[in-house]
N, CA, C, O and CB atoms as a CASP TS submission, in Angstrom:
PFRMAT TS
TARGET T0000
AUTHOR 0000-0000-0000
METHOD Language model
MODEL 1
PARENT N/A
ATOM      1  N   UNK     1      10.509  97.061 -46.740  1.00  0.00           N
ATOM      2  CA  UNK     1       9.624  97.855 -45.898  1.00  0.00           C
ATOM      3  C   UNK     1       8.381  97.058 -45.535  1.00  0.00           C
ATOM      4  O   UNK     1       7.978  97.148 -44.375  1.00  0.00           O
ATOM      5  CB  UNK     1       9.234  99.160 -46.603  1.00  0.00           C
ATOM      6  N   UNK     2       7.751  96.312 -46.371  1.00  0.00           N
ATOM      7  CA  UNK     2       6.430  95.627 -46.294  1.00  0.00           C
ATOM      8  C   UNK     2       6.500  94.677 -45.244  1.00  0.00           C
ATOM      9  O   UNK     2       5.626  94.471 -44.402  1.00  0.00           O
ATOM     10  CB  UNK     2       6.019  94.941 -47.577  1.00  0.00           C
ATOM     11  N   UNK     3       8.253  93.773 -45.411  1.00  0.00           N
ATOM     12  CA  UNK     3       8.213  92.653 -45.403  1.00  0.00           C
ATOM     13  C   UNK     3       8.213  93.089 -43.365  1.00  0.00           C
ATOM     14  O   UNK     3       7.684  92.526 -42.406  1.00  0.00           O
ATOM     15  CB  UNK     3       9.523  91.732 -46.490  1.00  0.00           C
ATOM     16  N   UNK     4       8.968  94.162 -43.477  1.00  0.00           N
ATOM     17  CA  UNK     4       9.675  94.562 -41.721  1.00  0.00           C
ATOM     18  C   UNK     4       7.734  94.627 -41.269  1.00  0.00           C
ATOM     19  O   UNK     4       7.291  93.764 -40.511  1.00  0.00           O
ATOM     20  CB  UNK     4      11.087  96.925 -41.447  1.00  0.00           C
ATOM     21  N   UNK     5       6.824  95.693 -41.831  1.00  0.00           N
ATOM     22  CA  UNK     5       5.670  95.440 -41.227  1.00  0.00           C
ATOM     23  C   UNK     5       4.997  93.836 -41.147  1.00  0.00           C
ATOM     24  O   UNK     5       4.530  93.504 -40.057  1.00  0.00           O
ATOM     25  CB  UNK     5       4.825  96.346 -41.906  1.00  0.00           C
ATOM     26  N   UNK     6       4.972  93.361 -41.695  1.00  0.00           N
ATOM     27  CA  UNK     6       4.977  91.943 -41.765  1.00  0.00           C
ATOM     28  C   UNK     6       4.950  91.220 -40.475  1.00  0.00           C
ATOM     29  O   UNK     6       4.029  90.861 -39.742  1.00  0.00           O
ATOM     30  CB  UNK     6       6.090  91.530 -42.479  1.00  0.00           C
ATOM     31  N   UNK     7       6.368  91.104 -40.411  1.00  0.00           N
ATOM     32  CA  UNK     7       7.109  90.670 -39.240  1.00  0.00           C
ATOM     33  C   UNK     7       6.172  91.502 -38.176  1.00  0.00           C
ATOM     34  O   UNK     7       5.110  91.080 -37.719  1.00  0.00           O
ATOM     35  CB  UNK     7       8.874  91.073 -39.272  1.00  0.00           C
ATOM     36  N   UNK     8       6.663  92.530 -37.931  1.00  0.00           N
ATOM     37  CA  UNK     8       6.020  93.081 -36.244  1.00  0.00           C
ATOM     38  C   UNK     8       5.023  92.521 -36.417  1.00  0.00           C
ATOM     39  O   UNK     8       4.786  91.858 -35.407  1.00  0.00           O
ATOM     40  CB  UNK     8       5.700  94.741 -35.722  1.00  0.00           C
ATOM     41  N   UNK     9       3.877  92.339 -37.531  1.00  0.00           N
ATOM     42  CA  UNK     9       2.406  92.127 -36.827  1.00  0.00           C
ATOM     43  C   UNK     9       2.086  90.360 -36.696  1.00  0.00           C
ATOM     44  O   UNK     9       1.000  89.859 -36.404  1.00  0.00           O
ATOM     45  CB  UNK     9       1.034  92.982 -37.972  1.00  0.00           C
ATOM     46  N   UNK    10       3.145  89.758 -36.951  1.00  0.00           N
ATOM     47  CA  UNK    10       3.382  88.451 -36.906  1.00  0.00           C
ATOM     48  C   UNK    10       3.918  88.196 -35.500  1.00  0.00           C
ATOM     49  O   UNK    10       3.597  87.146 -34.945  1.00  0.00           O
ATOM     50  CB  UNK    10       4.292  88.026 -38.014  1.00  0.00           C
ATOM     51  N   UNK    11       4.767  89.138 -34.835  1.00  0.00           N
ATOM     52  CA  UNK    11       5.534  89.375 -33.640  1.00  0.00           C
ATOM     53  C   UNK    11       4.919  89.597 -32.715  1.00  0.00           C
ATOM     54  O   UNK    11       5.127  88.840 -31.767  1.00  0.00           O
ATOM     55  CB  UNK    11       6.330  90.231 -33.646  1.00  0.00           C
ATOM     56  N   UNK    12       3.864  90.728 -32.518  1.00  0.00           N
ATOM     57  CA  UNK    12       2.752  91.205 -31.607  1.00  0.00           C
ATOM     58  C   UNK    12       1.664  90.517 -31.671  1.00  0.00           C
ATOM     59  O   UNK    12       0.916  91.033 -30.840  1.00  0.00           O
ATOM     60  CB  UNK    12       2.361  92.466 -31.803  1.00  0.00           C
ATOM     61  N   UNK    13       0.996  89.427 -32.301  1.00  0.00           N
ATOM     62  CA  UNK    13       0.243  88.723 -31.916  1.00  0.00           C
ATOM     63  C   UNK    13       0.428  88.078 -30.581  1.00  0.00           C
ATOM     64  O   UNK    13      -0.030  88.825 -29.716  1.00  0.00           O
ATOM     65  CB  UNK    13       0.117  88.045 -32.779  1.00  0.00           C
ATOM     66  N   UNK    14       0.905  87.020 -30.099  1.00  0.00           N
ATOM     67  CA  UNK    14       0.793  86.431 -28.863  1.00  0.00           C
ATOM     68  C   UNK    14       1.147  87.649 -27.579  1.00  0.00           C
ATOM     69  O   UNK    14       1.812  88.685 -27.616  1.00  0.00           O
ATOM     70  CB  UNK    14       1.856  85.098 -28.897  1.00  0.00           C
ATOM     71  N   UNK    15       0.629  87.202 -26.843  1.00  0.00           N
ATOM     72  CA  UNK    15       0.975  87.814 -25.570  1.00  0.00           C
ATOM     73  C   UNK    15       1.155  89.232 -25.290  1.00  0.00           C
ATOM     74  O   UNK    15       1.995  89.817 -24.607  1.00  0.00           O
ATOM     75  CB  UNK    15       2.028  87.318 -25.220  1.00  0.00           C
ATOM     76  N   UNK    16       0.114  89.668 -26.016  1.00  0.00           N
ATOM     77  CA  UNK    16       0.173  91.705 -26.645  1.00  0.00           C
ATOM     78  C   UNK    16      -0.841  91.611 -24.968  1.00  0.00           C
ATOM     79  O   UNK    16      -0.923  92.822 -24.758  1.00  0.00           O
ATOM     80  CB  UNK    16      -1.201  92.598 -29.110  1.00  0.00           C
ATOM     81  N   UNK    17      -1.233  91.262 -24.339  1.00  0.00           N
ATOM     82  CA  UNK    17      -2.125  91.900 -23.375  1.00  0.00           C
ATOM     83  C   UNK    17      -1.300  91.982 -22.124  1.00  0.00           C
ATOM     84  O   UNK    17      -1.818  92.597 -21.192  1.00  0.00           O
ATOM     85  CB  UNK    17      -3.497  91.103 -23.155  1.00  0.00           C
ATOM     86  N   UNK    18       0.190  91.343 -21.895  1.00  0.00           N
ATOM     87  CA  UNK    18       0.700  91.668 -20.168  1.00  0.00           C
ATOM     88  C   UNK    18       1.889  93.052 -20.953  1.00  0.00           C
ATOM     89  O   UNK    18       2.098  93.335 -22.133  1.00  0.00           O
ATOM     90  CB  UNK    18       1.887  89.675 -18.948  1.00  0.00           C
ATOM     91  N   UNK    19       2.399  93.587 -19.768  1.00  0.00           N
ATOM     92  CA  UNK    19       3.129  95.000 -20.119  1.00  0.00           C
ATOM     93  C   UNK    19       3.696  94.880 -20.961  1.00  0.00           C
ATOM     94  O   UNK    19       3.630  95.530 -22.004  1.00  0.00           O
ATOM     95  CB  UNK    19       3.955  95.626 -19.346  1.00  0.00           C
ATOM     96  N   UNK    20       4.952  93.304 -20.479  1.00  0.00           N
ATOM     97  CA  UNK    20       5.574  93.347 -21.500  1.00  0.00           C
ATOM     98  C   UNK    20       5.663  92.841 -23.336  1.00  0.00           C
ATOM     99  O   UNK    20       6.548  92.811 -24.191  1.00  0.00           O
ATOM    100  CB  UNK    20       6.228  93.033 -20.902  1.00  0.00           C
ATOM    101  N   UNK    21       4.513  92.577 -23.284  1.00  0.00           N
ATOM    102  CA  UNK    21       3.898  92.707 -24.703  1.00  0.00           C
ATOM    103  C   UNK    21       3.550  93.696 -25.044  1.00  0.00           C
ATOM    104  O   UNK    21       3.365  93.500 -26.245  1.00  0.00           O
ATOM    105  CB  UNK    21       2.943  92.080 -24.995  1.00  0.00           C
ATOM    106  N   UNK    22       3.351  94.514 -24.884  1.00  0.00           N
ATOM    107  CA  UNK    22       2.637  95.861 -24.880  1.00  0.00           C
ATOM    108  C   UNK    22       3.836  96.607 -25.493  1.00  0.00           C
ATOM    109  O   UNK    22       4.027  96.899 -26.673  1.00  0.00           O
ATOM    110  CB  UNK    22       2.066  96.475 -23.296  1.00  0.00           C
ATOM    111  N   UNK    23       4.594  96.846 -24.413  1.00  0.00           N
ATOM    112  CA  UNK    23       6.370  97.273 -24.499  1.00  0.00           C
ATOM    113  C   UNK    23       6.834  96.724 -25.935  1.00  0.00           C
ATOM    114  O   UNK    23       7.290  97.510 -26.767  1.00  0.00           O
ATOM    115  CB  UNK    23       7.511  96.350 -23.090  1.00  0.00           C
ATOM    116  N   UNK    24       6.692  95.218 -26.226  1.00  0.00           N
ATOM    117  CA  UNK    24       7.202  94.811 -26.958  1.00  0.00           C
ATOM    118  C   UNK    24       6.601  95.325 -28.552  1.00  0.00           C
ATOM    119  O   UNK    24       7.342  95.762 -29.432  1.00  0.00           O
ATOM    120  CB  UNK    24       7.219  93.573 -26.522  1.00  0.00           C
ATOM    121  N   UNK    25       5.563  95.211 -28.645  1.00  0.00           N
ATOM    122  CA  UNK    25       4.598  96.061 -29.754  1.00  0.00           C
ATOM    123  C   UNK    25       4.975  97.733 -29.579  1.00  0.00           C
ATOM    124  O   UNK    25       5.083  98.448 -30.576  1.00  0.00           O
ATOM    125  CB  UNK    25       2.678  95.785 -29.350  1.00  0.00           C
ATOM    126  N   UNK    26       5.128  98.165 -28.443  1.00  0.00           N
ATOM    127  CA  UNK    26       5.216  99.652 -29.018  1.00  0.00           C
ATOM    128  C   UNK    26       6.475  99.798 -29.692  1.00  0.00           C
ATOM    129  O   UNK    26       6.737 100.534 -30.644  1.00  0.00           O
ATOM    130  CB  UNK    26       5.121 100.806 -27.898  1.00  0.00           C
ATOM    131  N   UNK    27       7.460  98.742 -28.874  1.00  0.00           N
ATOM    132  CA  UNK    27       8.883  99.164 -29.763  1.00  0.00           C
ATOM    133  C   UNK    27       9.037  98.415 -31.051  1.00  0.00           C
ATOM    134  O   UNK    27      10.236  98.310 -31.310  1.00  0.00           O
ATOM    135  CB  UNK    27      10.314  98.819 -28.912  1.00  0.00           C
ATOM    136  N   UNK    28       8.358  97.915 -31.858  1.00  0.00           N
ATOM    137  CA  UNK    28       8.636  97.228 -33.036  1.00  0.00           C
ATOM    138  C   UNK    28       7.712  98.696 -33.775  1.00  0.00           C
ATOM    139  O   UNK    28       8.153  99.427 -34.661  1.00  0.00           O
ATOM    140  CB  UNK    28       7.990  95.291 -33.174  1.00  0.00           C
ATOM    141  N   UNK    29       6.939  98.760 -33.387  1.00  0.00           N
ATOM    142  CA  UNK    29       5.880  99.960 -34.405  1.00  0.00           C
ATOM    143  C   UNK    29       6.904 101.197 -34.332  1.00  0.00           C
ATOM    144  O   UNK    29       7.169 101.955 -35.264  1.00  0.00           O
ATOM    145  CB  UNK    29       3.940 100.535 -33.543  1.00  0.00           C
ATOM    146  N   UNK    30       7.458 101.242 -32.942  1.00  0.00           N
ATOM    147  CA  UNK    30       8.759 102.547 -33.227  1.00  0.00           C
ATOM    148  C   UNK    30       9.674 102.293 -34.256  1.00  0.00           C
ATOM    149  O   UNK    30      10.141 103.122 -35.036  1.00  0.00           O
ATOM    150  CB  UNK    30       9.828 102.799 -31.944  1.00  0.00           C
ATOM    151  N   UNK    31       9.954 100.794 -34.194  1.00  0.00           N
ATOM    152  CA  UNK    31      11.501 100.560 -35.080  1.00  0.00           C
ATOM    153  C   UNK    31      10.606 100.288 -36.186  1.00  0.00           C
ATOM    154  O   UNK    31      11.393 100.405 -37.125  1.00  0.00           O
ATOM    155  CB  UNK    31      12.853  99.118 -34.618  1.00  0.00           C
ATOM    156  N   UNK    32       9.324  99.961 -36.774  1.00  0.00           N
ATOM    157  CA  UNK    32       8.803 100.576 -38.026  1.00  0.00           C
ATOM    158  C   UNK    32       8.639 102.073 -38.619  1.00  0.00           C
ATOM    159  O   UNK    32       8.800 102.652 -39.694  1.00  0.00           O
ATOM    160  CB  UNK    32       7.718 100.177 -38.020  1.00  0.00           C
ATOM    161  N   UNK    33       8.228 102.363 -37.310  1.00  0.00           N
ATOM    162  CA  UNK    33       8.114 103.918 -38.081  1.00  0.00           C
ATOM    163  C   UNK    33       9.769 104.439 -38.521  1.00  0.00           C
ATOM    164  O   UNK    33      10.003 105.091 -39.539  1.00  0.00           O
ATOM    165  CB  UNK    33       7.320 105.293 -36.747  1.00  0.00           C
ATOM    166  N   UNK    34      10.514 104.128 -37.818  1.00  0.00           N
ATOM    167  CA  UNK    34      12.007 104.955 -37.967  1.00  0.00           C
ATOM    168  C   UNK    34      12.274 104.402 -39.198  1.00  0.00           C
ATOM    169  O   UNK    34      12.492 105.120 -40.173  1.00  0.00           O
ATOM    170  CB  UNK    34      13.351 104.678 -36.777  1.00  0.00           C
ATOM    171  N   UNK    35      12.281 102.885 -39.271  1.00  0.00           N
ATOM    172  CA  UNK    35      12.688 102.509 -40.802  1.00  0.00           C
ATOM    173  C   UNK    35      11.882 103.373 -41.823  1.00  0.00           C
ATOM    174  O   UNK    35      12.416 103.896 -42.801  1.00  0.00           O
ATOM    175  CB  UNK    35      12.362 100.867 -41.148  1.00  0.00           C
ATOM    176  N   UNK    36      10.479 103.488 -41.505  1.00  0.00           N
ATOM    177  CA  UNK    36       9.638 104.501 -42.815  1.00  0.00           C
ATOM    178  C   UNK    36      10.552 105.732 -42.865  1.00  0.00           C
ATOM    179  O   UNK    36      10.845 106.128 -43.993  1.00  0.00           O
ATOM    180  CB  UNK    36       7.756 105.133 -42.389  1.00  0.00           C
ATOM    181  N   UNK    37      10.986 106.318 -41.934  1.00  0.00           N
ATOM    182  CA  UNK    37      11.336 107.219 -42.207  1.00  0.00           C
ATOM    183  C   UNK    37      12.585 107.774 -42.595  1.00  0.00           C
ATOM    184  O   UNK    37      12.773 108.933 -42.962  1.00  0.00           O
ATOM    185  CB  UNK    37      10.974 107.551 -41.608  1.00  0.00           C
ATOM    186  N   UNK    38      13.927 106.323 -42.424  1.00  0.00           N
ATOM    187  CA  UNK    38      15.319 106.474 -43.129  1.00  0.00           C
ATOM    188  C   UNK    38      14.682 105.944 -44.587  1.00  0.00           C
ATOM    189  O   UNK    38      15.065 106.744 -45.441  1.00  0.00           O
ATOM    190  CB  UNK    38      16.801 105.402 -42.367  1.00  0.00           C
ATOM    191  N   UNK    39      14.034 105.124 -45.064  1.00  0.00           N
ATOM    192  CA  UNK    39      13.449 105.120 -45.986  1.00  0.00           C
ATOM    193  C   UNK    39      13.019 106.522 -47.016  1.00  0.00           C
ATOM    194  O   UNK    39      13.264 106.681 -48.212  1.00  0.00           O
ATOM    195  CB  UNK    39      12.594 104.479 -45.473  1.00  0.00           C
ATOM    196  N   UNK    40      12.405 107.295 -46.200  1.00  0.00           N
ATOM    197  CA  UNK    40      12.247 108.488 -46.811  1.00  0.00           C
ATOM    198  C   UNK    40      13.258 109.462 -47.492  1.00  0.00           C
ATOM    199  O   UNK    40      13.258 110.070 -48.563  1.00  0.00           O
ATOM    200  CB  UNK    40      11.738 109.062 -45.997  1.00  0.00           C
ATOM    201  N   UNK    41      14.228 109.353 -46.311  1.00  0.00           N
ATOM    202  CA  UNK    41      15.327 110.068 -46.776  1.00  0.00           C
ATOM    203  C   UNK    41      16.067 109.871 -47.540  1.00  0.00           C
ATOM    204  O   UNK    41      16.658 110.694 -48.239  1.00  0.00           O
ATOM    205  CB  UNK    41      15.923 110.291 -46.192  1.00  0.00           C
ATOM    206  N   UNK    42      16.200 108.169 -47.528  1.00  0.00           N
ATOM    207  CA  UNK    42      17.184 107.864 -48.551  1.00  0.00           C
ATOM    208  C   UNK    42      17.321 108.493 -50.084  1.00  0.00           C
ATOM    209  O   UNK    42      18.074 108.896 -50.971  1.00  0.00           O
ATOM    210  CB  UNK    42      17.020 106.553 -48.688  1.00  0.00           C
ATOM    211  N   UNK    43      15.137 108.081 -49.387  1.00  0.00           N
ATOM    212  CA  UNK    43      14.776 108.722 -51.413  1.00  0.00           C
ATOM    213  C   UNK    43      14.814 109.978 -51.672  1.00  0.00           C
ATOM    214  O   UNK    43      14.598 110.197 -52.864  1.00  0.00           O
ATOM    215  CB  UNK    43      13.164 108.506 -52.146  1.00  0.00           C
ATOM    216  N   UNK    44      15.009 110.945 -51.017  1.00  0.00           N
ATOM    217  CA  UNK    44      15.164 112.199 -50.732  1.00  0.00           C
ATOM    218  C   UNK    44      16.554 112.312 -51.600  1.00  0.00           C
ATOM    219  O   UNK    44      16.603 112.607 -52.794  1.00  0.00           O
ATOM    220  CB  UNK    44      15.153 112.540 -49.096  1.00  0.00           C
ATOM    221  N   UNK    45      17.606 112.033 -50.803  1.00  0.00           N
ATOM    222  CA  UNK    45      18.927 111.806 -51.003  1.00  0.00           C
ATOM    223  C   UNK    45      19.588 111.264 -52.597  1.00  0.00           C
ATOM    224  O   UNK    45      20.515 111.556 -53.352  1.00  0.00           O
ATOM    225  CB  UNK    45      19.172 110.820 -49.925  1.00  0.00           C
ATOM    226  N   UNK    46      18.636 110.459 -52.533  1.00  0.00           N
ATOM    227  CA  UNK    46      18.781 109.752 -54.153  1.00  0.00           C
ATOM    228  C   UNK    46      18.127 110.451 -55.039  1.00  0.00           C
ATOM    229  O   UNK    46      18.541 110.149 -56.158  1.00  0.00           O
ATOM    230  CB  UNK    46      18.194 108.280 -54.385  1.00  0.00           C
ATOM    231  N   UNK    47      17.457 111.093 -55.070  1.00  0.00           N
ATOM    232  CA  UNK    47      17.106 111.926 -56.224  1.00  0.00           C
ATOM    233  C   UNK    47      17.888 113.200 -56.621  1.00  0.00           C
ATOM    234  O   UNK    47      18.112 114.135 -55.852  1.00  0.00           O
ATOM    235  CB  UNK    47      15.821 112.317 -56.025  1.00  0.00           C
ATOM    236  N   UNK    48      18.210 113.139 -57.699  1.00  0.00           N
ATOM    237  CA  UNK    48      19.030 114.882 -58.137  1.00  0.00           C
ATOM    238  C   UNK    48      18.100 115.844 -57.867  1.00  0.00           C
ATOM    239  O   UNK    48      16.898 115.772 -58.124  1.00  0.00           O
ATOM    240  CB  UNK    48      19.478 115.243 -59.937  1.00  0.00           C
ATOM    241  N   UNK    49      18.887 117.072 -57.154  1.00  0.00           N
ATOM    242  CA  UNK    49      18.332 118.268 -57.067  1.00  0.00           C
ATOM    243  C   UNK    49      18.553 119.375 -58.486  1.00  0.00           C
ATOM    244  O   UNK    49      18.062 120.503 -58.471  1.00  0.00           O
ATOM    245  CB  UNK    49      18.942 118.798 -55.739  1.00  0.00           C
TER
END
C-alpha cells in the first residue's frame, strides 16, 4: 500500500502542469484510492465474524 503511494507521487512529479499530467495524477490517486479500498475489504473479509 505505502509502496503503490510512493510510486504515484514519484510519477506525478514531472509534467503535473499540461492536461495531460493532470489526467495522469488524477488517475493514479483514483487507482490509489481503489487499492485503499480493496485493501479494506480484504481485511473485512479476513477477519471471523
Amino acid at each position: 500500500m505505502n509502496t503503490a503511494s510512493n510510486a504515484a507521487a514519484v510519477r506525478t512529479a514531472p509534467a503535473a502542469n499540461t492536461w495531460p499530467g493532470k489526467l495522469r495524477a488524477l488517475a493514479l490517486h483514483a487507482l490509489n484510492l481503489h487499492l485503499q479500498n480493496c485493501a479494506v475489504i480484504a481485511e473485512a473479509h479476513r477477519r471471523p465474524q
